[in-house]
C-alpha positions as CSV (number, residue, x, y, z in Angstrom):
1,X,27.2,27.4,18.1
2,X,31.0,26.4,17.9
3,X,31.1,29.2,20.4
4,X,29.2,28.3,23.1
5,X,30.3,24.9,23.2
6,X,34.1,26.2,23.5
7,X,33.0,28.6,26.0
8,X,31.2,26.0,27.5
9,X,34.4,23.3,27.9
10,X,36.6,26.1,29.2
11,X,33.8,27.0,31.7
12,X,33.6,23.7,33.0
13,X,37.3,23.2,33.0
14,X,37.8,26.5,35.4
15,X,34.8,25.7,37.6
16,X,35.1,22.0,37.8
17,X,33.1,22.0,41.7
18,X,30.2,23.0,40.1
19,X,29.9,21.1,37.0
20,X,31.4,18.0,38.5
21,X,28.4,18.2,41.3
22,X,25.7,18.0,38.3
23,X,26.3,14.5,38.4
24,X,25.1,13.5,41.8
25,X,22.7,16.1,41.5
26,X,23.8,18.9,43.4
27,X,25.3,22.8,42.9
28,X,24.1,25.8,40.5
29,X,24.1,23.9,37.4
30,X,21.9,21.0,38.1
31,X,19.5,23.3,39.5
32,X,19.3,25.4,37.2
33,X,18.0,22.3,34.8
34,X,15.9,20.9,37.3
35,X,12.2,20.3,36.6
36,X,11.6,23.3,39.3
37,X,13.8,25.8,38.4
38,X,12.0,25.7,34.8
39,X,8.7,26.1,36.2
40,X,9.8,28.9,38.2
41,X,12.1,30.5,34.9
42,X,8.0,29.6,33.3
43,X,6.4,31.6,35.9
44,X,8.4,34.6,36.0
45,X,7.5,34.9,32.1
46,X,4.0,34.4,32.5
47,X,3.8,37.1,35.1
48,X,6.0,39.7,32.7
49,X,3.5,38.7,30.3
50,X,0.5,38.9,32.1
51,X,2.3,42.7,33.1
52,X,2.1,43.5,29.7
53,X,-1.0,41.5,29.1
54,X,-2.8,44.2,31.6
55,X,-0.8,47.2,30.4
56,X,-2.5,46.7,26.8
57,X,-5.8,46.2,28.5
58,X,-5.6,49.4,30.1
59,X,-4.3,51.5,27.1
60,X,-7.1,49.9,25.2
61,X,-10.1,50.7,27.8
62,X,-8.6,54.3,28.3
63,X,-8.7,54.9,24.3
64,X,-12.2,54.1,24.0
65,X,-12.9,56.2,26.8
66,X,-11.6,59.3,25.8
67,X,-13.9,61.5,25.0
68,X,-11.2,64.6,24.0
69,X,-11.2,64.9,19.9
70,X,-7.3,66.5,20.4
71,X,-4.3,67.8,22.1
72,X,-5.4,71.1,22.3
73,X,-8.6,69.7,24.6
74,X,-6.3,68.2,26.8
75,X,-4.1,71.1,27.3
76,X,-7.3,73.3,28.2
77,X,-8.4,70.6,30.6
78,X,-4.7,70.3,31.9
79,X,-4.7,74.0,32.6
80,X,-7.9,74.0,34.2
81,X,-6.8,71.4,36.4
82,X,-3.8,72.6,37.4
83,X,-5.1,76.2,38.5
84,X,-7.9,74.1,40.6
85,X,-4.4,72.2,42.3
86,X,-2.6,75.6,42.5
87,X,-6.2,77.2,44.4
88,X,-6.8,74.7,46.8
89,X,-3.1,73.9,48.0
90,X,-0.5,76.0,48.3
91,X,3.0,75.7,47.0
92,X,5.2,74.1,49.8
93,X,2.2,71.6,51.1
94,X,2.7,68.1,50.6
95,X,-0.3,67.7,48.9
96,X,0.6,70.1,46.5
97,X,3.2,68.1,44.6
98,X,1.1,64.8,45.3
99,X,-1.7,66.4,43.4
100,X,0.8,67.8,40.7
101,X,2.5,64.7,40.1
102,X,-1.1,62.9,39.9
103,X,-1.9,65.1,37.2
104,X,1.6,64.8,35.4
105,X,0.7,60.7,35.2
106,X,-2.7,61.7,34.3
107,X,-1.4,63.8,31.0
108,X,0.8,61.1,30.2
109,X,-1.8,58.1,29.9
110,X,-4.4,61.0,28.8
111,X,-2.0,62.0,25.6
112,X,-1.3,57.8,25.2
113,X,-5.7,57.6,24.8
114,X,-5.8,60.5,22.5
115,X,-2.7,59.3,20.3
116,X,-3.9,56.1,20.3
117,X,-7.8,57.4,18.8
118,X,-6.2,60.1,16.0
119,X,-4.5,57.2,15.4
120,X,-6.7,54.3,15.3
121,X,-4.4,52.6,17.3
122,X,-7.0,50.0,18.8
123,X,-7.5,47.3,16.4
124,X,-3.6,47.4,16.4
125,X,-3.4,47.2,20.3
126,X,-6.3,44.4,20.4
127,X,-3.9,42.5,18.1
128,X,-1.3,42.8,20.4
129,X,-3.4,41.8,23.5
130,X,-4.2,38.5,21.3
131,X,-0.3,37.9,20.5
132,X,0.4,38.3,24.4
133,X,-2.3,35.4,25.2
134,X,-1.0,33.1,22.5
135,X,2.6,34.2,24.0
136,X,1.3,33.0,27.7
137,X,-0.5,29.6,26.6
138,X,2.7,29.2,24.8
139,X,5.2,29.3,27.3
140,X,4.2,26.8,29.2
141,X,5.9,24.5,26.4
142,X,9.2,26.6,25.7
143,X,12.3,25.1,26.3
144,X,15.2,26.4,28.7
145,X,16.7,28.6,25.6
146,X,13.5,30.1,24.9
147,X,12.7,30.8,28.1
148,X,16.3,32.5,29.4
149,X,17.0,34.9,26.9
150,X,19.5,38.1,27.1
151,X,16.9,40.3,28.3
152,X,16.2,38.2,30.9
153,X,19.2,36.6,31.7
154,X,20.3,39.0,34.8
155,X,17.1,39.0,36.5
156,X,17.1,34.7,36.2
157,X,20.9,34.5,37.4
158,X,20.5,36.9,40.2
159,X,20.0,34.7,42.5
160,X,22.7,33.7,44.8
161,X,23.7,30.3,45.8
162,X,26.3,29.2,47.9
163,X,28.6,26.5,47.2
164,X,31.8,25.4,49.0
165,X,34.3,27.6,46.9
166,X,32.6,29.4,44.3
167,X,29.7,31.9,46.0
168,X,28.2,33.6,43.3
169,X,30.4,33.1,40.5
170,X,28.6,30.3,39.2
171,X,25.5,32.7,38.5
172,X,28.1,35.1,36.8
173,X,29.6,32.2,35.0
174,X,26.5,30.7,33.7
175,X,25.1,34.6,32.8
176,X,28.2,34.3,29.8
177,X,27.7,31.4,28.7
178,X,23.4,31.8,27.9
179,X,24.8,34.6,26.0
């Protein structure tokens, strides 16, 4: 805590512009606390979320579809597949490697389903699909430290603004001190 504060002080000592504008209102740092920069921090989670929200949803639809009991029933299929890609198109066609790298993605979500059912992995993903709901109604209520945290941090001070003297070190700036 002692920390941040210090690194705070100095901050605002070396970038005086920008702090010095907060108080009319004005520069990085008053808009970065404005009312509609933390609805806009509050979206971009809720849309990561909602990402993962449909991710889970997907992994969990594709387990209970499988219909493969294991690995070795995929691999057979894979095969099967893959000599049908290699029959129909050959080698240096376009196609060929669109169809190849289909399958590839195929295998990888494919093994995730069968995993997932040796494993019992549903009730566990469900769970998960709850905790990302209660983690989106949630957010809407999260203050600015909850909601900018170090994994996020670079994509919420990429943007760019332009003031007199400092361009973008003010985003750069800021980036440490969240840290």
């Amino acid at each position: 805590m002692f920390l941040r504060l210090l690194r705070l002080f100095i901050t605002s000592l070396k970038y005086r512009c920008d702090f010095s504008e907060t108080q009319i209102k004005k520069g990085f740092v008053s808009s970065l606390f404005n009312k509609k920069q933390k609805d806009y921090f509050i979206q971009i989670k809720k849309v990561e979320l909602g990402k993962q929200l449909e991710n889970t949803k997907a992994a969990i639809e594709r387990a209970k579809r499988e219909q493969l009991e294991s690995f070795d029933e995929w691999k057979i299929e894979y095969e099967k597949r893959k000599l049908e890609i290699s029959q129909n198109h050959s080698s240096w066609q376009p196609q060929y490697k669109e169809k190849l790298n289909e399958l590839e993605e195929l295998s990888i979500k494919r093994k995730a389903a069968i995993q997932s059912r040796l494993n019992n992995d549903i009730p566990i993903l469900e769970q998960n699909m709850l905790d990302v709901k209660t983690a989106i109604a949630r957010v809407s209520n999260e203050s600015l430290k909850e909601l900018i945290t170090n994994d996020n941090a670079d994509k919420i001070f990429s943007v760019s603004v332009k003031n007199d003297d400092t361009d973008e070190k003010s985003s750069t700036i800021l980036r440490k001190i969240f840290r």
